[in-house]
C-alpha positions as a Markdown table, in Angstrom:
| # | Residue | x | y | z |
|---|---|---|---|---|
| 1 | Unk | 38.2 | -69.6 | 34.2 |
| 2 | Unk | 35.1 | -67.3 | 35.4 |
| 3 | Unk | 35.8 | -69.1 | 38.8 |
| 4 | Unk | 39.4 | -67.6 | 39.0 |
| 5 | Unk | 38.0 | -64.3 | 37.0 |
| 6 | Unk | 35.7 | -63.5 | 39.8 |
| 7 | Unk | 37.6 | -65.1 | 43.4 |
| 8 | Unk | 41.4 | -64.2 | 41.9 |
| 9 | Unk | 44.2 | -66.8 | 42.4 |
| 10 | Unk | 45.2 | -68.5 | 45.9 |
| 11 | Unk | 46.4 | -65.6 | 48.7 |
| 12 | Unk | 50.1 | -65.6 | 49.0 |
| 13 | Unk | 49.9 | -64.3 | 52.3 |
| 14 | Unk | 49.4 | -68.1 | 53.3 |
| 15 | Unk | 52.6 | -69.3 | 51.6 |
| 16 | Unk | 51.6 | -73.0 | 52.5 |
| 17 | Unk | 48.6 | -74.1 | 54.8 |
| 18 | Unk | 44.9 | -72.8 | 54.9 |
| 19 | Unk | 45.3 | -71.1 | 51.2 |
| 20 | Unk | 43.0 | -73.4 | 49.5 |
| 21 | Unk | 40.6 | -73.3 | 52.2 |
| 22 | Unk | 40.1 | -69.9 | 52.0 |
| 23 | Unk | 40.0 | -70.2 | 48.1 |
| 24 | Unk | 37.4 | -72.2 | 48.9 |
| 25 | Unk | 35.4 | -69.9 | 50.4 |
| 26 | Unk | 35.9 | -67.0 | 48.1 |
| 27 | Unk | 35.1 | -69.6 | 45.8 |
| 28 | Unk | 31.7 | -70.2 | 47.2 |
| 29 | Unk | 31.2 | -66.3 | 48.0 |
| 30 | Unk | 31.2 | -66.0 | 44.1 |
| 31 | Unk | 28.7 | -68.1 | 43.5 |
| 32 | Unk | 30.2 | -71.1 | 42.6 |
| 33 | Unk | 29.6 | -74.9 | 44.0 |
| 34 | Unk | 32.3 | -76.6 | 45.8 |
| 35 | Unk | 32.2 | -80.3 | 45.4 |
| 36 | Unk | 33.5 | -82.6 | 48.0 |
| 37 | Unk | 34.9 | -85.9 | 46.1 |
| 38 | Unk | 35.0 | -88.7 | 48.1 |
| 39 | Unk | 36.9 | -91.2 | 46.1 |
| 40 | Unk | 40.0 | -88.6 | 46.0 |
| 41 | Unk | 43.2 | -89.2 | 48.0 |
| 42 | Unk | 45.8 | -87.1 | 48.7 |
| 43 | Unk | 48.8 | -88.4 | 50.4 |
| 44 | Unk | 51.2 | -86.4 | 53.1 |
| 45 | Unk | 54.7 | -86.8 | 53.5 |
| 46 | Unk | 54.2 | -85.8 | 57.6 |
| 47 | Unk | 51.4 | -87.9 | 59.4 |
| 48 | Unk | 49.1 | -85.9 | 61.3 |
| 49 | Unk | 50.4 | -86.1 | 64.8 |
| 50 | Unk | 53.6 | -84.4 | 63.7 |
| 51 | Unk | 52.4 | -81.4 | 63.1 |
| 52 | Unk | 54.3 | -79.5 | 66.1 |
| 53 | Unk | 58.0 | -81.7 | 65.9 |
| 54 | Unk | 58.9 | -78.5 | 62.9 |
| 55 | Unk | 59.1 | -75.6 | 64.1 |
| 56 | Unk | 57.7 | -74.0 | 60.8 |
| 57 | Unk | 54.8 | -76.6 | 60.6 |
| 58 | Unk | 53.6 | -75.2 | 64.0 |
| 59 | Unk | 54.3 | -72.1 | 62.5 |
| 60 | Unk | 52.2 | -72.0 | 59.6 |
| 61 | Unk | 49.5 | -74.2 | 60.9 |
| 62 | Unk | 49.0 | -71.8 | 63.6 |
| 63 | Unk | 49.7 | -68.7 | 62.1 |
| 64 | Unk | 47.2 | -69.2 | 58.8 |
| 65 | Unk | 44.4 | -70.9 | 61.2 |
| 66 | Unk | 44.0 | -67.2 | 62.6 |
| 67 | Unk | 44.7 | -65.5 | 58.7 |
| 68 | Unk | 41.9 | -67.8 | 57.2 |
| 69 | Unk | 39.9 | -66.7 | 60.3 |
| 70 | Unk | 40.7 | -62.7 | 59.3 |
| 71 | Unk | 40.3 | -63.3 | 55.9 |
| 72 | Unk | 36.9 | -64.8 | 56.2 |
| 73 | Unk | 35.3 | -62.8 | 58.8 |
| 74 | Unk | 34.8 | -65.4 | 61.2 |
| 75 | Unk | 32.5 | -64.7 | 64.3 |
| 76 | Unk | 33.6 | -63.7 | 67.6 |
| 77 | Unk | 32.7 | -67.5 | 69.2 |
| 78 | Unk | 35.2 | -68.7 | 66.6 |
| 79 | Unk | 38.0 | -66.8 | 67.1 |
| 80 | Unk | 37.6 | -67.5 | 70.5 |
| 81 | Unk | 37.5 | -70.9 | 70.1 |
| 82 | Unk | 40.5 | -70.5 | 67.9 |
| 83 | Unk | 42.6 | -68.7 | 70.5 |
| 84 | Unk | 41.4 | -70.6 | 73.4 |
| 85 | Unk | 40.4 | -74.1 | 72.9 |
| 86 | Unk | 42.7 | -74.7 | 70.0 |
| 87 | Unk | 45.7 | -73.2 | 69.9 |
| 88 | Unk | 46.3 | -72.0 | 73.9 |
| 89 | Unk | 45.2 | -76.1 | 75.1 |
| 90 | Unk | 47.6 | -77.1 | 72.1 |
| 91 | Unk | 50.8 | -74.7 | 73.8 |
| 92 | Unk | 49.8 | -75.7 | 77.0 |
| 93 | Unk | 49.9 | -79.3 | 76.3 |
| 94 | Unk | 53.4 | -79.0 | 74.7 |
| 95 | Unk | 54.7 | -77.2 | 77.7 |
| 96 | Unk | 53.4 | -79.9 | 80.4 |
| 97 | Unk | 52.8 | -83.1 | 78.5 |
| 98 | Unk | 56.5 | -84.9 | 78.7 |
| 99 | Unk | 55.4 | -86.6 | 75.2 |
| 100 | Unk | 54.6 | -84.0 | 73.7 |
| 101 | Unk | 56.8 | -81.4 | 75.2 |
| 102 | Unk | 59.1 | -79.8 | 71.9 |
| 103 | Unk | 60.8 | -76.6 | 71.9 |
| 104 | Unk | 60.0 | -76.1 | 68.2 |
| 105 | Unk | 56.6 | -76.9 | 68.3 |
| 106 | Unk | 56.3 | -74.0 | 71.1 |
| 107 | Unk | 58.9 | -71.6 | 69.3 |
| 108 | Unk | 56.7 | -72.0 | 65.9 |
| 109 | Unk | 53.5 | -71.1 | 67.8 |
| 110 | Unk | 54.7 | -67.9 | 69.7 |
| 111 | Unk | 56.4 | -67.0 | 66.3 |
| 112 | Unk | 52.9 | -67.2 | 64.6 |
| 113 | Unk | 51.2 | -65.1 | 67.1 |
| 114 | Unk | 53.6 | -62.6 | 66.9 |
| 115 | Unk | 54.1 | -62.4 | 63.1 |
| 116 | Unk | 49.8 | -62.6 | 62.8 |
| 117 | Unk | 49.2 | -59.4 | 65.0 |
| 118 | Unk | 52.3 | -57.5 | 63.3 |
| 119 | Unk | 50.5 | -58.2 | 59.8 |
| 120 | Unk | 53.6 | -59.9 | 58.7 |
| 121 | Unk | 52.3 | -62.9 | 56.2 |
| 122 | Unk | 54.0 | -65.2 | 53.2 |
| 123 | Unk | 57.0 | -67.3 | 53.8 |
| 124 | Unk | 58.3 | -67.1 | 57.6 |
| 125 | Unk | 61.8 | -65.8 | 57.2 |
| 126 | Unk | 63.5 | -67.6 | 60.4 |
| 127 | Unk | 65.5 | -65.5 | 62.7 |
């Protein structure tokens, strides 16, 4: 309870992706200890590599990388890392790579960039 008293609940602004991350950290910020359990599982519906085949899951994953990064006050070098390395290699390599080459996953990303520098956050509302 004096965890939640002091950090507040989860930020809706991340409607799904990234929000407990960034709990995390205010989390820590407060003062408080994050544990890392080892033994713990968590199972997901989507395997990893499938990330970009929804438009919405490139969406959010893309979109909340660069909120958690605001919300945080990441450095400079990370944001740039972010931009560059991360997310710009990822939309290049869905453009060119004939495996990997979705319209969603590159619709999801532009979405999210646009929607992050207009401030709009929570759940996407799909043209």
């Amino acid at each position: 309870r004096a965890a939640l008293e002091r950090a507040g609940l989860l930020d809706e602004r991340f409607f799904m992706y990234f929000e407990e991350t960034e709990w995390c950290v205010r989390i820590k910020r407060a003062g408080f200890r994050i544990l890392h359990v080892p033994q713990a599982r968590v199972l997901h519906k989507i395997p990893l590599n499938a990330r970009f085949d929804k438009e919405y899951l490139a969406y959010y994953m893309t979109r909340n990388r660069l909120l958690f990064l605001r919300a945080t006050g990441a450095p400079l070098s990370t944001w740039l890392n972010a931009l560059i390395l991360q997310d710009l290699r990822t939309y290049i390599s869905l453009v060119i790579r004939p495996r990997w080459r979705t319209r969603s996953g590159r619709t999801g990303m532009w979405h999210a960039w646009m929607d992050f520098w207009r401030g709009r956050f929570g759940k996407w509302e799909m043209a």
